[in-house]
C-alpha positions in Angstrom: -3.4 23.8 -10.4 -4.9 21.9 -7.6 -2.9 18.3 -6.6 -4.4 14.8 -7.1 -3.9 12.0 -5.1 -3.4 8.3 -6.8 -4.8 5.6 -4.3 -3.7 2.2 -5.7 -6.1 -0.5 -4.5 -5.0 -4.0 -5.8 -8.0 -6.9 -5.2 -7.8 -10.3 -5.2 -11.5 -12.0 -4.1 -12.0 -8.9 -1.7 -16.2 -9.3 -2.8 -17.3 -8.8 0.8 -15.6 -5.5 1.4 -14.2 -3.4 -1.6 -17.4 -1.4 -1.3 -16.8 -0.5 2.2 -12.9 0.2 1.9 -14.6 2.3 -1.4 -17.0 4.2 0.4 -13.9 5.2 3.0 -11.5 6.6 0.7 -14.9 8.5 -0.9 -15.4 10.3 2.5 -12.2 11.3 3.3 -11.2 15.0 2.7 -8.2 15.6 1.6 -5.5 18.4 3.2 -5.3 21.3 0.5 -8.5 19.8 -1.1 -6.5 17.5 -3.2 -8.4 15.5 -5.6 -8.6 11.8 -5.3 -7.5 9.2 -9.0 -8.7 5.5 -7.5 -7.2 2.7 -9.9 -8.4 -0.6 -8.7 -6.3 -3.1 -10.1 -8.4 -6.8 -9.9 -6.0 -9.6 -10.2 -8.1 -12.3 -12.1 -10.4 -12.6 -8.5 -12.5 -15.7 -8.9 -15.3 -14.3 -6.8 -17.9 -11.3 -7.3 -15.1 -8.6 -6.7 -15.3 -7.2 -10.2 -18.6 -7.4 -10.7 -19.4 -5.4 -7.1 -16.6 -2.7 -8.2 -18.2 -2.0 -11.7 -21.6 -1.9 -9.8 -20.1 0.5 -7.1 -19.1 2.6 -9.8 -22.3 2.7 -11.3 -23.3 4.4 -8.4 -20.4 6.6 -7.2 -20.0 7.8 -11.5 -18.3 11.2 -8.9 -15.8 9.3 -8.2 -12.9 9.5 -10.6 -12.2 5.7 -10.3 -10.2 3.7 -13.2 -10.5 -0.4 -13.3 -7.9 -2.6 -15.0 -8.0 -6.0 -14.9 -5.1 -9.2 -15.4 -6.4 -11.8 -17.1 -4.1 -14.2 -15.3 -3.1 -13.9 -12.0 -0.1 -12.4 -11.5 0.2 -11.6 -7.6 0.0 -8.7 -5.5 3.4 -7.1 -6.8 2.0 -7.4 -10.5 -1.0 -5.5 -9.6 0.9 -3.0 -8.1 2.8 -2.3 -10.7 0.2 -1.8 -13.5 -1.4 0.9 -11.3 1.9 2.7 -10.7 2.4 2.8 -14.3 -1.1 4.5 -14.9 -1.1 6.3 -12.2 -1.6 10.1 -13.0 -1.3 12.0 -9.7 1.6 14.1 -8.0 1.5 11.5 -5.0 0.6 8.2 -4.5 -0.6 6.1 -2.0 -1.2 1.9 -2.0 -4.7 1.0 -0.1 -5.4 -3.0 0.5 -9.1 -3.8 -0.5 -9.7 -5.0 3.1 -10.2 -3.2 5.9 -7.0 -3.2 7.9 -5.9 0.4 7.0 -8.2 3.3 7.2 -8.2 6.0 4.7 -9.0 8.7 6.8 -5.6 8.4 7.9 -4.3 9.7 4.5 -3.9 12.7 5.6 -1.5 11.8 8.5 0.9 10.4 5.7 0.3 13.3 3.5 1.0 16.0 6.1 4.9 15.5 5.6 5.1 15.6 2.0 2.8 18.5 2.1 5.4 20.1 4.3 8.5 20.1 1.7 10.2 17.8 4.8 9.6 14.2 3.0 9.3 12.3 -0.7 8.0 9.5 0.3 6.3 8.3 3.8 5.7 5.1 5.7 2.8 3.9 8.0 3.6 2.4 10.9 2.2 -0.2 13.2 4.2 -0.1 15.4 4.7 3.4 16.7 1.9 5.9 18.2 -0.9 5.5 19.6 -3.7 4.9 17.3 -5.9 1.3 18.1 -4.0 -1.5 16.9 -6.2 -5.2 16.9 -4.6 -8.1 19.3 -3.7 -11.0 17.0 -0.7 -13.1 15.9 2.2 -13.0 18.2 5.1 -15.0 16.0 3.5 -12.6 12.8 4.1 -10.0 14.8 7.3 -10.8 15.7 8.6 -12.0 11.8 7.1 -8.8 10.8 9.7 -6.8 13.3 12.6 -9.2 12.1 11.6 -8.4 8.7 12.0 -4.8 9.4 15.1 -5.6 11.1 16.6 -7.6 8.7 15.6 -4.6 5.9 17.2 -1.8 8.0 20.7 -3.9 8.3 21.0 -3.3 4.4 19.5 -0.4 3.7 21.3 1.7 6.6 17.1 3.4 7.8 15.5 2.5 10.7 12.3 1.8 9.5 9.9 0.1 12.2 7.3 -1.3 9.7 8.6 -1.9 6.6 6.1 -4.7 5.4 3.6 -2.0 5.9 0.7 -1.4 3.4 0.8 2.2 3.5 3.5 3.9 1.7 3.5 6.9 0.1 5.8 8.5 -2.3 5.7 11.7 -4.3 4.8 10.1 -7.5 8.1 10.8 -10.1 9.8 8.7 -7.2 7.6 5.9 -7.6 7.0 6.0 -11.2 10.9 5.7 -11.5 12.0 2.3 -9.9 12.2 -0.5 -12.1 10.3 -3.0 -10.0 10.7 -6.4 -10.3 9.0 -8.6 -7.5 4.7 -9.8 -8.5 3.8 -11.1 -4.8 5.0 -10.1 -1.6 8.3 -9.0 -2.1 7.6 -5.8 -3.7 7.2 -4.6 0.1 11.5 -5.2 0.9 12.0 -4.4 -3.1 10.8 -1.2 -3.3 12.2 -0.5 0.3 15.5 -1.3 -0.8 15.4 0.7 -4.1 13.8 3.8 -2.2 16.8 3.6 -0.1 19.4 4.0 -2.3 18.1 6.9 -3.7 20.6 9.9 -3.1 19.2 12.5 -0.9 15.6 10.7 -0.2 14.0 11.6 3.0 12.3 8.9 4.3 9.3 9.9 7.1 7.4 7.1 9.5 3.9 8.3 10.6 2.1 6.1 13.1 -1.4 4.5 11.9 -3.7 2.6 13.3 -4.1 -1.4 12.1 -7.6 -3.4 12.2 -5.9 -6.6 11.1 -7.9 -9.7 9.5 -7.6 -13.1 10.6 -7.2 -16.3 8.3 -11.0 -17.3 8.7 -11.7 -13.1 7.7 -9.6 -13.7 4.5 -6.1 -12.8 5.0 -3.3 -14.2 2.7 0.1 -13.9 3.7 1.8 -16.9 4.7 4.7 -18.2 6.3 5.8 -18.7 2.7 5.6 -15.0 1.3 8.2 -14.5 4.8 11.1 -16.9 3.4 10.6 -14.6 -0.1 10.9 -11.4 2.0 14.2 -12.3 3.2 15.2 -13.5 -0.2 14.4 -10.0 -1.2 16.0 -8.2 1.4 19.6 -10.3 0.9 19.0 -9.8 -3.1 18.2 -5.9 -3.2 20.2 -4.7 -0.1 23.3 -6.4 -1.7 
């Protein structure tokens, strides 16, 4: 029996580029030709994303693609967790509906847990080589103290913890009682993971097209005070 990926996709007025991010993840080939389970999870979007995903799926009816939708908006967190919980694959994989990450890269992150060496795997920004886009300096740098912070309590040295792509063998995943709906779910789950006897943690290095404000990115100076909160309330 062949293995299936679940790519988790929450969106959140992502109108202008859910079909591209879609029409990545539908070219890349899997290592081991492991099949692909999208669930796009749209948090009560206020724009044309859910029309453009149900049309997008009119087109692509190959694609094994599940839609759930809140009726409220719950945050990024929330989203995340109904798709875990319906989630049906061995592994699983969270994808932002923008294009800062690039799927093809999948197979980078799967190549350790394909291995037997890893259970869950982390993307990194910050180590490698791959093309990386020149933006914020002081996000940058409060996504590094972040990490920093997160490492103190969890005892891993982690250089991107606040990194969209993690990937965990799914049982893992599927296990954690997760509590955070908006940006902490990134130190939450990190924090759980962590305590996890016997987990082996892997970093991969990725490549990171980041957005600016104007392009429609989210996160705030805000979302980093609830990080730390996070961090100090898990790790202790």
């Amino acid at each position: 029996m062949s293995e299936k990926l679940s790519i988790i996709i929450p969106v959140y007025n992502e109108e202008n580029t859910i079909h591209f991010i879609l029409d990545k993840i539908k070219d890349v080939k899997l290592l081991n030709n492991i099949s692909k389970e999208i669930i796009i999870v749209d948090d009560c979007s206020s724009d044309n994303s859910l029309i453009n995903i149900h049309k997008y799926l009119l087109n692509n009816n190959d694609l094994n693609i599940i839609i759930l939708k809140h009726e409220i908006n719950k945050g990024k967190g929330a989203a995340l967790h109904t798709g875990i919980n319906k989630a049906t694959g061995d592994i699983l994989i969270i994808q932002d509906a923008d294009l800062e990450y690039d799927p093809q890269e999948y197979n980078i992150l799967l190549k350790p847990i394909l291995d037997g060496i890893a259970d869950v795997v982390y993307g990194s920004r910050f180590m490698g080589g791959k093309p990386h886009r020149v933006l914020f300096f002081w996000h940058s740098i409060g996504n590094k103290f972040l990490t920093f912070l997160s490492n103190m309590f969890t005892n891993l040295n982690l250089t991107d913890m606040e990194t969209c792509y993690k990937m965990f063998k799914n049982e893992i995943i599927q296990n954690l009682k997760l509590n955070e709906t908006r940006f902490g779910f990134e130190p939450e789950v990190t924090a759980k993971i962590s305590k996890i006897k016997g987990i082996r943690i892997y970093e991969v290095g990725i490549s990171y097209y980041g957005r600016t404000f104007e392009e429609g990115k989210k996160i705030s100076w805000k979302d980093g005070f609830r990080a730390i909160y996070c961090i100090l309330k898990y790790g202790i």
